[in-house]
N, C-alpha and C positions, 0 to 999 in steps of 0.2 A: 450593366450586364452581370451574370451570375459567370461561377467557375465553367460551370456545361456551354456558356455561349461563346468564351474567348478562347480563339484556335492560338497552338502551340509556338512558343516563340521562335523566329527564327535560326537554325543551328542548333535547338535543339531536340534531342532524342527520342521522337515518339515514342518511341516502346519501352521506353524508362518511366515508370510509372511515378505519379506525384503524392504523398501523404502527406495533409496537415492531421497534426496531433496536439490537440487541445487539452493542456492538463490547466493547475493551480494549483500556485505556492502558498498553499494550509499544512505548513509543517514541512516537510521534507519528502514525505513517501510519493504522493501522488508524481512530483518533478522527476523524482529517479524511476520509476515506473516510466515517465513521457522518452529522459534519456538513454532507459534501455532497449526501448521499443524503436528511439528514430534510429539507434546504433546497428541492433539485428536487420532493419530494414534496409537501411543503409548497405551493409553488409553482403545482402541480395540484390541490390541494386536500382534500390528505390532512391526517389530522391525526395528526402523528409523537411518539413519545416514545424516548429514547434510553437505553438502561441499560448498565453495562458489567460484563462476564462477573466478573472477577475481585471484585467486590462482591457477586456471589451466593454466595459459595462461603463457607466457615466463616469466622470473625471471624480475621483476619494470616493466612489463608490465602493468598487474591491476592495481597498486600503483599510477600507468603514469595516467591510464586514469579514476580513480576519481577524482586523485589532478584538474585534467584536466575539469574533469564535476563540481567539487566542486568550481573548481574560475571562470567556465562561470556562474553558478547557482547566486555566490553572487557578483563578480562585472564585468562580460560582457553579462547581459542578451539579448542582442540585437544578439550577436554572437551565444547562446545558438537556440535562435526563429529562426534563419537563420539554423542552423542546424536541429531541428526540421522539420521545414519547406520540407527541402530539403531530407530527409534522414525519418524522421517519422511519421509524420503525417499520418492518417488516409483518404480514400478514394481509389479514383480509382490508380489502375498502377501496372507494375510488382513488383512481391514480390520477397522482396531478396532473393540471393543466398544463397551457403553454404560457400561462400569466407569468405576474411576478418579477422575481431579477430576471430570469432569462431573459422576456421578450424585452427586455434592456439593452443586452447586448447583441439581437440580432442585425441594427445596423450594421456595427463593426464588425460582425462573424461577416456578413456578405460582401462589405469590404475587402477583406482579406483574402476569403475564398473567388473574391473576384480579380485579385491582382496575382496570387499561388495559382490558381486554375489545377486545384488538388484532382485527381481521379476518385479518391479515399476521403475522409473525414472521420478520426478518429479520436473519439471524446476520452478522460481518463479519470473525470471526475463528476457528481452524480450532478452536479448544474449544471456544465458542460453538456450532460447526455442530455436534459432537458429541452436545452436550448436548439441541438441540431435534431431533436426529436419531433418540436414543434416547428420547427423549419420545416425538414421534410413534408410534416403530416399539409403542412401551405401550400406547399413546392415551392417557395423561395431559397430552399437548398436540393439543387440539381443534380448531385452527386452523391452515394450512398455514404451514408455514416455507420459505422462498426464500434459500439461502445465496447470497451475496456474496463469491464468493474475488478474493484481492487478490492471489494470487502466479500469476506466470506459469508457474513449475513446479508442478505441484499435486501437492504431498505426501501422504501416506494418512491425515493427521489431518484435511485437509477432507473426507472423504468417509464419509458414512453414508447406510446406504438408507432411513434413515427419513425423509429431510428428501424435499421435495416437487420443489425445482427447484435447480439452481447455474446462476446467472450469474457468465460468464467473463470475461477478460480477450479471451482468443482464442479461435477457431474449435481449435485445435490443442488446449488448456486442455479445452475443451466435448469434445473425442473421448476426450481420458483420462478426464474422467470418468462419462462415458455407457458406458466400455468398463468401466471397475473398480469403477463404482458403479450402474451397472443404471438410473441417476436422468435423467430428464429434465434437460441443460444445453442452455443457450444462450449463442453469442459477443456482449455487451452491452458490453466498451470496459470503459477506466476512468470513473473518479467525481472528476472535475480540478476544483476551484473553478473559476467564470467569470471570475476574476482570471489567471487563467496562460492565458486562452484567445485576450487582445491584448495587444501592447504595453503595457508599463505605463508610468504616466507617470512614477514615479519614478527612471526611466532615467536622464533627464540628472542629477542629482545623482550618480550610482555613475559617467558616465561621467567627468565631471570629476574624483571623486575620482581615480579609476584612473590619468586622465593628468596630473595632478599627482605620482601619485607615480611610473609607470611610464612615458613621454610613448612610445607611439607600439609598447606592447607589446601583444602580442594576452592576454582577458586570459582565465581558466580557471580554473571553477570546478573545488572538491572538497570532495563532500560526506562527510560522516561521520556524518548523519542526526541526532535528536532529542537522544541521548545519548553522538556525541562518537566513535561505533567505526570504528575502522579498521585498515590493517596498514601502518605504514613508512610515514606521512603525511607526514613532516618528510622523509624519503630521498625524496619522493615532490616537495615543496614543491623540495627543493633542485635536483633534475634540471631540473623546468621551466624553475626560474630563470635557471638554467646554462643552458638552449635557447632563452631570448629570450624567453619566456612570463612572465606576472604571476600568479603562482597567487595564489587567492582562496581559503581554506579555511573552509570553514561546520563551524564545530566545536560546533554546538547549544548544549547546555547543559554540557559538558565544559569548566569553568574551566582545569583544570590541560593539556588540551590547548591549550587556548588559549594560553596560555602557553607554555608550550612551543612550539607553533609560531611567536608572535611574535616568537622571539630568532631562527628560519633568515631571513637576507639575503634579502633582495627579494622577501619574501612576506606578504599581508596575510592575514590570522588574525580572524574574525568569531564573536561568541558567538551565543546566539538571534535572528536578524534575521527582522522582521518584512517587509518589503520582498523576499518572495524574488521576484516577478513582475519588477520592475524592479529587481534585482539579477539574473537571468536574460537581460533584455532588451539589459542593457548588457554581457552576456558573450560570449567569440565558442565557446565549448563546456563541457561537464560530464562530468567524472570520477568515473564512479560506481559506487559499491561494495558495492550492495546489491538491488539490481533493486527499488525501493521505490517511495513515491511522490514521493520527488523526482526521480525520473529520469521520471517519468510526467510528474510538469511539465514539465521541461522538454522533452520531447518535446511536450508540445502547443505549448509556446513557438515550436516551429522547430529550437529548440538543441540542435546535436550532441553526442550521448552516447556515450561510449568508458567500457567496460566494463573496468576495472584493478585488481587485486590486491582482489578482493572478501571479503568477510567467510565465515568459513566457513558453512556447512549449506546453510541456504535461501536466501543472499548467493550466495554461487557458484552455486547450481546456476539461480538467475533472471538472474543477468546473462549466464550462459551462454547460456541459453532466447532471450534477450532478442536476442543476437546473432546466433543462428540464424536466428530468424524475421527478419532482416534491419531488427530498429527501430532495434540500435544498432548499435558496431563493438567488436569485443574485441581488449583489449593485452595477450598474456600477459605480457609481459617488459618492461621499461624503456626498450627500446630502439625496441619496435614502437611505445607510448606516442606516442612526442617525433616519429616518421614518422607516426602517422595525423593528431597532430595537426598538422601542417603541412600537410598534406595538407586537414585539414578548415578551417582558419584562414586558407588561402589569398586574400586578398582578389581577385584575378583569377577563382577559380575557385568564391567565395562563391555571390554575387548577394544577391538579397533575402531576409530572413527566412521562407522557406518549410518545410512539414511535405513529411518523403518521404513517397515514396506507401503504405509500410506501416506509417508513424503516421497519414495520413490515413485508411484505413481501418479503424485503431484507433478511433480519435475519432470514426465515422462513423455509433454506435449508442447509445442512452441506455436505462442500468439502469432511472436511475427508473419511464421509461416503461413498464418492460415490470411491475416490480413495482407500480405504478398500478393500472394494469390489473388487474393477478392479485388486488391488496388489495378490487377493487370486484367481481369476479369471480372465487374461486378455485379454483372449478372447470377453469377452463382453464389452469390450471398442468400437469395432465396433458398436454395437446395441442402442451407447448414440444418442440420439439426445438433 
């Protein structure tokens, strides 16, 4: 039996609505995206359960293929861009099929959805959206699916016309794929924990460290996301230095970067830190190489983001996007780098911690909200634009 055939347990709540949310743990962002989302839902009074793509799929199949994504990511990015290139990228041409890993994992999605008996099904990742896209379009998944795209360029592996709705990041996001996928989107913002949305208190601890060791430098994050990727991080670490800047490198879970970056001169080198709100708060901007969700934090922080020497495929092509739509600022070159951020680090020309007006109107809509809605009604998932 599918989720649509098996009636509601026992004592429990009809009118409490059920969401499965299908993310995958490639790196960190997609997970905290599934966790923000089942929290706000939660919160409204849904009741969420969270699976992840790559545990549906044949036993070391998953396992196969982030190992696989995670060593072209840190040392075959030329390989990565080639794939990218061939296979994701955004623009014209047919959109995939329902082959492939997906139709791998549709035993176990049916499984699942048959034991949850979700109202909802919402994907958070562009295999994910595949999978319940090619379900639908079968009708072996009976209950609507609401993709959740998390890139601001939206490549052709989030898009299938079987899924029901995409909620975007942007209005710009929502025309690509209403124009290449025929699907009902909507611009709904990111999914930012409520911890990166004030000050956080553990500011003064990072601010004192910082002028301890740097007294009176402005200081500048760089990220290298979950697992440590980046290009020329240490040439990257040492130019700041040399320009009066304290760079602060968040090298995740990449011990051997860490190291490495701890021997370049005047620069501090961070493993997995759990503090990034107030590690954000006491910084005066963010170097970011991924258009991910740490730059989405820190945009909702206030905190200027300058888009530099990004990771290849879906890296470049969102921190580009990113700067276009005017959220951040892009430094092609080294040299633009060390001028914008003077420019952004200006105490004269600071003022307060404030959102510009095209992150304000980022942050100015909630996903959850609209997928509430659609879990306790979802019939009117046709009627999104």
């Amino acid at each position: 039996m599918t989720g649509a055939d098996v009636p509601h347990r026992p004592h429990e709540d009809p009118a409490r609505p059920r969401v499965l949310v299908i993310s995958a743990s490639m790196g960190a962002g997609h997970d905290a995206v599934a966790r923000e989302l089942g929290a706000r839902l939660t919160d409204r009074g849904a009741h969420t359960v969270r699976t992840d793509v790559l545990d549906l799929l044949p036993a070391h199949t998953g396992a196969a293929l982030r190992s696989f994504y995670r060593a072209s990511i840190l040392h075959l990015p030329l390989l990565y861009a080639g794939i990218h290139t061939a296979f994701l990228r955004s623009g014209a041409g047919q959109l995939p099929g329902p082959g492939g890993l997906a139709a791998l994992a549709e035993g176990r999605l049916a499984e699942v959805v048959g034991r949850e008996r979700p109202d909802l099904v919402v994907p958070v990742f562009h295999l994910a959206a595949q999978l319940t896209g090619a379900m639908r379009a079968k009708g072996s998944l009976r209950v609507p699916s609401a993709v959740v795209v998390t890139d601001f360029d939206v490549h052709r592996q989030w898009l299938h016309p079987g899924n029901d709705l995409y909620c975007c990041l942007t209005e710009d996001a929502a025309r690509t794929v209403r124009k290449a996928a025929g699907r009902p989107a909507a611009a709904t913002g990111p999914l930012v924990a409520s911890r990166f949305l004030a000050p956080a208190a553990g500011a003064e601890r990072w601010r004192r460290s910082f002028a301890s060791r740097a007294p009176g430098r402005p200081v500048v994050l760089l990220s290298a996301g979950a697992w440590g990727a980046g290009t020329h991080l240490a040439g990257t670490a040492r130019l700041l230095a040399g320009a009066g800047y304290l760079p602060v490198v968040m090298c995740g879970g990449n011990a051997r970067l860490r190291a490495r970056l701890a021997r370049v001169t005047g620069t501090v080198a961070l493993g997995w830190e759990d503090d990034v709100p107030g590690l954000m708060t006491a910084a005066d901007a963010l170097v970011d190489n991924a258009a991910g969700q740490t730059a989405l934090e820190a945009l909702a922080m206030g905190l200027p983001v300058i888009g530099h020497r990004p990771i290849p495929g879906h890296g470049k092509a969102g921190v580009r996007r990113m700067a276009a739509l005017g959220l951040t600022r892009w430094a092609p070159d080294p040299w633009s780098l060390v001028d914008t951020l003077d420019r952004v680090t200006d105490p004269g020309g600071r003022g307060p911690r404030v959102r510009g007006a095209a992150a304000a109107e980022l942050f100015a809509r909630d996903t959850a909200e609209l997928l509430f809605s659609a879990s306790r009604a979802p019939a009117t998932l046709s009627g999104v634009e």
